[in-house]
C-alpha positions in Angstrom: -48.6 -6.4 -57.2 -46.0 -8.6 -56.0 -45.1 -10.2 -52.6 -42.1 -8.8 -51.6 -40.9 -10.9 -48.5 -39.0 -9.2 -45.4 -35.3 -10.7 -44.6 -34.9 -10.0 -40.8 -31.5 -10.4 -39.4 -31.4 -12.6 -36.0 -31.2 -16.6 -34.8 -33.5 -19.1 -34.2 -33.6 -20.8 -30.9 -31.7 -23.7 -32.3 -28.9 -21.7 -32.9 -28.9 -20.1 -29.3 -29.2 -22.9 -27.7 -26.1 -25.0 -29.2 -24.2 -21.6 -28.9 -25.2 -22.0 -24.9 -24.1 -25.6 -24.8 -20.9 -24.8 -26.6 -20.1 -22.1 -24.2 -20.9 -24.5 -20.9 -19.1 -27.2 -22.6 -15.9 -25.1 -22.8 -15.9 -23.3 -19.5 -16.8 -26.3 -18.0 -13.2 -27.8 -19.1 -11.3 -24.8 -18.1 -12.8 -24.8 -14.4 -10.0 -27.4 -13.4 -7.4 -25.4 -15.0 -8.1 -22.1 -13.6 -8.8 -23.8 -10.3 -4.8 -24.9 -10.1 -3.3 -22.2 -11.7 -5.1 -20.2 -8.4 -3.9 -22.8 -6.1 -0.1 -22.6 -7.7 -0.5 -18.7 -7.7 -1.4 -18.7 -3.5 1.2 -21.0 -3.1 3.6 -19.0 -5.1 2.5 -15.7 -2.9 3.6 -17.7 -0.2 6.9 -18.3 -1.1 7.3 -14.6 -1.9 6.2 -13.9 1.5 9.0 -16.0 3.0 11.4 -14.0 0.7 11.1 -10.8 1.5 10.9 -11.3 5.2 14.2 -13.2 4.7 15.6 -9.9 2.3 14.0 -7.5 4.8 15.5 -9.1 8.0 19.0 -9.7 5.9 19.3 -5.8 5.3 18.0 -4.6 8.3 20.6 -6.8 10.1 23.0 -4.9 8.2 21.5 -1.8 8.6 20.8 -1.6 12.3 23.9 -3.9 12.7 22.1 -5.9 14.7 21.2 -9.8 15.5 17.9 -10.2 13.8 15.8 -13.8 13.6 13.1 -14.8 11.4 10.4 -16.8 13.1 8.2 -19.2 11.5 5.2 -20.3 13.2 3.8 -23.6 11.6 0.5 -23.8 13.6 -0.1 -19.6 12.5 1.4 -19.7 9.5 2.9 -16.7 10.6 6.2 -15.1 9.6 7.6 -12.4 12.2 11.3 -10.8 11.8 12.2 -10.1 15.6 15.6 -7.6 16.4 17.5 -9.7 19.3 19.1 -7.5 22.3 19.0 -8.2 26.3 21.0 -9.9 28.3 18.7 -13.1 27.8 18.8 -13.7 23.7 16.3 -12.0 22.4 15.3 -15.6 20.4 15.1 -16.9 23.9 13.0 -13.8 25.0 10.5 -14.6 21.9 10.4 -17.4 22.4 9.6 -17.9 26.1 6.5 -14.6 25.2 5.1 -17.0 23.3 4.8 -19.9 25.4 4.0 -17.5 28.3 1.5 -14.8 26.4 0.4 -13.7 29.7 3.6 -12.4 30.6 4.2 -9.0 29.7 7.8 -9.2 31.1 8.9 -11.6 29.2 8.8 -10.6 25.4 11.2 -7.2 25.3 12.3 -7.7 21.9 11.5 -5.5 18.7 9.1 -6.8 16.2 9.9 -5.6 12.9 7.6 -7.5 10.3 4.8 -9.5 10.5 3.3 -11.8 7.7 0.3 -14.5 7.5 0.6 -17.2 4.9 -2.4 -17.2 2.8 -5.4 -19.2 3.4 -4.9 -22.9 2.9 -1.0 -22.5 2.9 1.0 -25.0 5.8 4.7 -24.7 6.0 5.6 -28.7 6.1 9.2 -28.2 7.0 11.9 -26.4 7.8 15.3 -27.5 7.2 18.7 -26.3 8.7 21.9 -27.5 9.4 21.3 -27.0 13.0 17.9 -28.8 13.9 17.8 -27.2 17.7 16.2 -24.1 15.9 12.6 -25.4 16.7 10.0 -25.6 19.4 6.5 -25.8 19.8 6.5 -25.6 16.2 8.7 -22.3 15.8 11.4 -22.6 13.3 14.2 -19.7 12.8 17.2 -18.3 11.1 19.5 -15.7 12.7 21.0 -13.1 10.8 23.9 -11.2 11.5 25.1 -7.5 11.1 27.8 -8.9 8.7 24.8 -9.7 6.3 25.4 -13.7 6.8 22.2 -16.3 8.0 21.4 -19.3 9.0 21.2 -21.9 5.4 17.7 -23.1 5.8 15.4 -23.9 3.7 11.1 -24.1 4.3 8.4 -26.5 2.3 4.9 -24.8 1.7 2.2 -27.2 0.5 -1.3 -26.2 -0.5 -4.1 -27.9 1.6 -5.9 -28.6 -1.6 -3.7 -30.1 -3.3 -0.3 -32.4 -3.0 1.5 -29.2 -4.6 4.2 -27.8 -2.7 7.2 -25.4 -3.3 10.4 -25.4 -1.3 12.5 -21.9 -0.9 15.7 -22.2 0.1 18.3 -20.0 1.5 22.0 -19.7 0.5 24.3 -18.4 4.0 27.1 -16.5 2.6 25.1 -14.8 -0.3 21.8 -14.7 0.7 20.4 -15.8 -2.2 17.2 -17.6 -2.1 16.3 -20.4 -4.7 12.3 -21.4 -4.8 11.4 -24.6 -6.6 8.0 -25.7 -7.6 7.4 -29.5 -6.8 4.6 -30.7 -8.7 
């Protein structure tokens, strides 16, 4: 009778192993990639952050047709959209709260939004026409119940990285232009 020898299907250990290497090999050269398209997508969540506070405190100035100011706190990267009344601005008013936080007198205006930057995210400037709008590392923009601003325009870098993006603000139409800067 003859031999008849068994064919079974599967891989040696040879062919395993280079598949193993091949896989390491390749994610090992993607890592980089991935790691700065994350960076560049944080950063651009940022600058979304800063534009919808800016369209949110544009239409509720409209809306409530009243003075509104968008605070940006550069050692919190924090983004607050404050309603101004009192016979003291209400910037002034914020302002003075926050040097004062003991003070419970002080801060009577309306907080209406509230945003963190994400992790790793520091605002590196803040430009406007008129540079008194700063202290202590606040920066704002009014904006008015005719639906005008203050032009400004803020620079968010990444820690990680030298990549920043700069979103800036247009007065009269409130549009809002955000530029990648490699």
């Amino acid at each position: 009778m003859p031999i008849h020898r068994v064919n079974r299907a599967g891989f040696t250990l040879i062919e395993v192993v280079l598949v193993v290497l091949i896989l390491l090999l390749a994610s090992s050269l993607a890592a980089p990639s991935f790691r700065r398209s994350f960076q560049q997508a944080k950063l651009q969540a940022a600058s979304r952050e800063i534009i919808a506070a800016h369209r949110y405190a544009r239409s509720m100035a409209v809306l409530q047709q009243k003075e509104l100011a968008m605070f940006v706190d550069t050692q919190q990267g924090q983004i607050d959209v404050v309603a101004l009344s009192g016979g003291q601005t209400g910037r002034d008013m914020f302002l003075d709260g926050r040097r004062n936080r003991l003070s419970d007198e002080a801060v009577q205006t309306e907080s209406l939004l509230q945003r963190l930057l994400p992790e790793d995210i520091v605002v590196l400037d803040f430009e406007s026409p008129s540079r008194q709008q700063e202290l202590d590392g606040v920066f704002w923009a009014l904006y008015y119940p005719s639906g005008i601003s203050d032009s400004y325009a803020v620079r968010l870098q990444d820690r990680r990285s030298s990549r920043s993006i700069s979103v800036e603000v247009d007065h009269l139409a409130g549009t809002v232009t955000a530029t990648l800067n490699p």
